[in-house]
N, C-alpha and C positions, 0 to 999 in steps of 0.2 A: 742394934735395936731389937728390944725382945719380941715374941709375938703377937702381943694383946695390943703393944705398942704401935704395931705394923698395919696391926686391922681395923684401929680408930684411925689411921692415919689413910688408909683406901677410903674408909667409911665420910671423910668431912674431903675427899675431889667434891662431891654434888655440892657443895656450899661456894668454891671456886667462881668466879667469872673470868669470862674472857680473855682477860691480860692476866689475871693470874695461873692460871691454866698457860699460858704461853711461856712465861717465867718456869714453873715448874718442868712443863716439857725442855728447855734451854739447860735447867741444873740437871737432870737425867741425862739428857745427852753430853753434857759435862762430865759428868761422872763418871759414864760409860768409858768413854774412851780411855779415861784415866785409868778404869780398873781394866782394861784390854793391854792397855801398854804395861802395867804392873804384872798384869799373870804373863806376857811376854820375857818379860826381864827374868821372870823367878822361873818359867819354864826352864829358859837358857841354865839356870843355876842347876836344877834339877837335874839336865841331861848331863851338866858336864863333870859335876860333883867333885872332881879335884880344886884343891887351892890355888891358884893362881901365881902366889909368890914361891910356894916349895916343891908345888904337885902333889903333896901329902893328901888322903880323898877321905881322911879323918877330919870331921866338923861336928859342932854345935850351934844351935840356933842360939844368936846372941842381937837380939833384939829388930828396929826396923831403923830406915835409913830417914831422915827427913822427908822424903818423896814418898814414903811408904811401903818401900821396898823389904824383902826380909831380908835380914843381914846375917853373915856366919861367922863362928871365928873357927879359923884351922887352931886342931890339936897338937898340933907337929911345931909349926911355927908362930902360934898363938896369935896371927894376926888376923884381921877382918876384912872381910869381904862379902860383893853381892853380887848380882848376875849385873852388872854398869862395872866393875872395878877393870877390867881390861877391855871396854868397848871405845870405841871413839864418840859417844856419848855420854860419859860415866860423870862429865860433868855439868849434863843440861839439867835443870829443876822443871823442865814441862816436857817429859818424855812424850807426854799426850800429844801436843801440839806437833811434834815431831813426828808421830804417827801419821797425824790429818795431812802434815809435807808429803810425807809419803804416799798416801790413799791419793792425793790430788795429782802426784805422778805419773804413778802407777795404775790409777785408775780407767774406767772405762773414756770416760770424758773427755776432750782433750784438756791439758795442764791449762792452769789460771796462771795471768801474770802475776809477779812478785808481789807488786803493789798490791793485785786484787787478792791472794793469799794474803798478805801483810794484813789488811782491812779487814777481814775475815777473820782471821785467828786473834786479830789485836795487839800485833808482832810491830816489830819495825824490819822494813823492806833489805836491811840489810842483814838484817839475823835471819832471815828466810833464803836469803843470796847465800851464806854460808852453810847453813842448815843444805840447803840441796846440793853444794858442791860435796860434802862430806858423802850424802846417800850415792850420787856418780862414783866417787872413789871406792865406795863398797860394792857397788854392780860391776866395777871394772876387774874388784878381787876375787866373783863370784862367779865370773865366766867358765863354764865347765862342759860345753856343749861337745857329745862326740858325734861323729859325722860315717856315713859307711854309706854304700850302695852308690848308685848313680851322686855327684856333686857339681855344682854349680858355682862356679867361680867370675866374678868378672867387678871390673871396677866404677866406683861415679866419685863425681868429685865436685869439690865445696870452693867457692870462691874465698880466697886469703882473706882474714881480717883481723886489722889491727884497734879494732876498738878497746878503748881503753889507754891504750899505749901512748908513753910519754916523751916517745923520741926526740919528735918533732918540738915537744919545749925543751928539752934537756940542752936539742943542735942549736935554737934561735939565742939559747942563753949561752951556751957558752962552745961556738962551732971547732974552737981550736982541740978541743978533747974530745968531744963527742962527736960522731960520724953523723953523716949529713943521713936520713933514711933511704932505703932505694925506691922507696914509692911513694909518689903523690900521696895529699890527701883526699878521699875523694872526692868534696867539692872541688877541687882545683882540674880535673879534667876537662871539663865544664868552662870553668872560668879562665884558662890559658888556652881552649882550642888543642889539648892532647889528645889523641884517640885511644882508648882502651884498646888493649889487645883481644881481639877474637879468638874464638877456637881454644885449645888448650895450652898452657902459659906454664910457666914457674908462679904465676898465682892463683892457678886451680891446683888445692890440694886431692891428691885421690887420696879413696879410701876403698879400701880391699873388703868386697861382700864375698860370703860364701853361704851356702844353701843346700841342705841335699832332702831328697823326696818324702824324708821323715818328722819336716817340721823345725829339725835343726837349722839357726843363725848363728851367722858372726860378721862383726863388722870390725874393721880395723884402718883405722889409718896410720898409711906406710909414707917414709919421705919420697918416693918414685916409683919408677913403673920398672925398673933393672931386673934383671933375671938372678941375682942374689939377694936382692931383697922381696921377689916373689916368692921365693923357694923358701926364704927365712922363714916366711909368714906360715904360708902352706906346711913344710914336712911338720910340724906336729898336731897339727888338729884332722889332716885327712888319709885313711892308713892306706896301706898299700895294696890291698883288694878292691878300691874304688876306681869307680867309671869317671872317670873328668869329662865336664863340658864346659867349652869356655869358648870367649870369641878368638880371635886371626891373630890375639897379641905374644907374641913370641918367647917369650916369658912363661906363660903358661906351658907353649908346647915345651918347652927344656926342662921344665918344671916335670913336666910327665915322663921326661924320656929319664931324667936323671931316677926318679921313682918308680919306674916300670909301671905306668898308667897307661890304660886304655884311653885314648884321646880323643874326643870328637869335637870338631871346630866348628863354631856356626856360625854364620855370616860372614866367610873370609873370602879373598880374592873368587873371581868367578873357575868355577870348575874345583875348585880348592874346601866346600862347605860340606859335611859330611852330617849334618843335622838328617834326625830322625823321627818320625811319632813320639818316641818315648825318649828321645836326645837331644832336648832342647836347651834355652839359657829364658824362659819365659816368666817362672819364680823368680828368679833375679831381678829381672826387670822389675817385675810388679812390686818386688821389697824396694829398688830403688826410691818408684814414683810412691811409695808410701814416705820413703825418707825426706823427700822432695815436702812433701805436704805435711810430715811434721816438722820440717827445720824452718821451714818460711813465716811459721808464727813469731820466730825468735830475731827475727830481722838482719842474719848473717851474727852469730854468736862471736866472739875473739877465739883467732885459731888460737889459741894456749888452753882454750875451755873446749875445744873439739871434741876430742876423744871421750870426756865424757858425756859428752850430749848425745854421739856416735852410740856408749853404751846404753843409755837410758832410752834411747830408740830400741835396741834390740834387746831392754826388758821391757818395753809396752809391747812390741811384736809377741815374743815369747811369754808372754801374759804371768808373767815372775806375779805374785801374789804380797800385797804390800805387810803382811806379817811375815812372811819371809823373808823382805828387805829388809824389814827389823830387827832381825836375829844376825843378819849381817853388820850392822853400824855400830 
């Protein structure tokens, strides 16, 4: 738009009413986001300026993409490309919307349901279900946290869930092939007089938090509590100059003695607890009962979707910036 064009067009808002003025605010903020998510894409091109198919960092600008996007062609291997042609969005036509997934994330707020995203963007409820499994798999490849000084280790765990799951018609239809499942479902504990199992089961999954004084998270869920799969988790994210604090669970202590950690144990057998002012397991805690209170909106997720829900919790803790999530997808 030229500029004499832009100034008659400020000059006749005062002629606007009400519901027109509400329209026009509607297309602005349409637009906006459209042109956030474009200068996103062509940032990413910017930075990385190699081709994608040869590596050749020889390009010409060869026009824009249907979305708007600028397009290149490499010199080397003459084909085309744009800052989408290697992402795991390279084939969405509403990158925008895809932003707003993310901003409702990752944002201050806590997350809207599918449905109420769906209704909002104008989406349908399963293109928003797949849209946000895509953005978890990109927070799970972006984890980079390193850990030093005093650390915090210790576990909580998530009740098993089979939602979704089609065992149970796969066995009714046809039991000679397909195994019976090993667990109820859960109306049926209720309805046959079974008691659920208390305390901790083979259907509370843990999951391994760690924490240390500098703000650093990680969460991970691990198949047990074993002292080879504590140690798996642990030796690469915490180095060998740090202070471990963890509870009484024996895993940990092997974990420190195999790494030459200084160990302090809190809350373990009496006379056994070596907790200090400044050696505690208190952060921990408090990221648990944060987990506790974002996972209970989601009404027990299906463990197969775990781990990423796990990660999308510790990028709202670590306040990851939803235009950064974007340059990951």
């Amino acid at each position: 738009m030229q500029a004499h064009d832009f100034r008659q067009f400020l000059e006749r808002f005062h002629d606007l009413n009400p519901a027109q003025i509400e329209d026009a605010r509607t297309k602005i903020r349409d637009v906006r986001r459209k042109t956030e998510a474009l200068s996103e894409i062509e940032s990413r091109t910017e930075q990385e300026h190699k081709c994608p198919h040869c590596g050749d960092d020889r390009r010409q600008k060869w026009g824009r993409t249907r979305t708007k996007v600028q397009r290149y062609r490499c010199l080397g291997c003459q084909k085309t490309f744009c800052g989408r042609t290697t992402s795991k969005i390279r084939h969405f036509h509403r990158p925008d919307l895809f932003l707003e997934v993310i901003r409702d994330m990752l944002g201050i707020r806590a997350p809207s349901s599918i449905r109420q995203l769906a209704n909002r963007l104008g989406l349908d409820k399963h293109t928003i279900w797949r849209w946000r499994l895509i953005i978890m798999q990109g927070l799970s490849d972006s984890s980079d946290d390193q850990f030093s000084g005093i650390v915090e280790v210790d576990e909580t765990y998530q009740k098993e869930s089979r939602k979704g799951s089609r065992e149970w018609v796969r066995y009714k239809r046809d039991p000679l092939n397909s195994p019976k499942p090993p667990r109820l479902r859960w109306y049926e504990y209720n309805k046959l007089g079974v008691k659920m199992q208390r305390g901790l089961s083979q259907w509370q999954l843990p999951i391994l938090t760690v924490v240390d004084r500098g703000g650093a998270k990680r969460a991970q869920r691990i198949a047990d509590r074993a002292n080879a799969t504590i140690q798996k988790a642990l030796d690469p994210v915490i180095p060998a100059d740090a202070v471990l604090c963890s509870d009484a669970l024996r895993a940990y202590g092997h974990f420190a003695q195999v790494k030459g950690l200084e160990h302090f144990v809190v809350g373990g057998a009496k006379g056994k607890a070596r907790a200090t002012a400044s050696h505690h397991i208190q952060n921990i805690n408090s990221l648990h009962s944060r987990y506790e209170d974002f996972i209970r909106q989601f009404k027990g997720p299906a463990s197969k979707y775990l781990p990423g829900y796990v990660d999308w919790f510790i990028a709202r803790q670590s306040l990851i910036s939803p235009l950064e999530a974007f340059r990951w997808a």
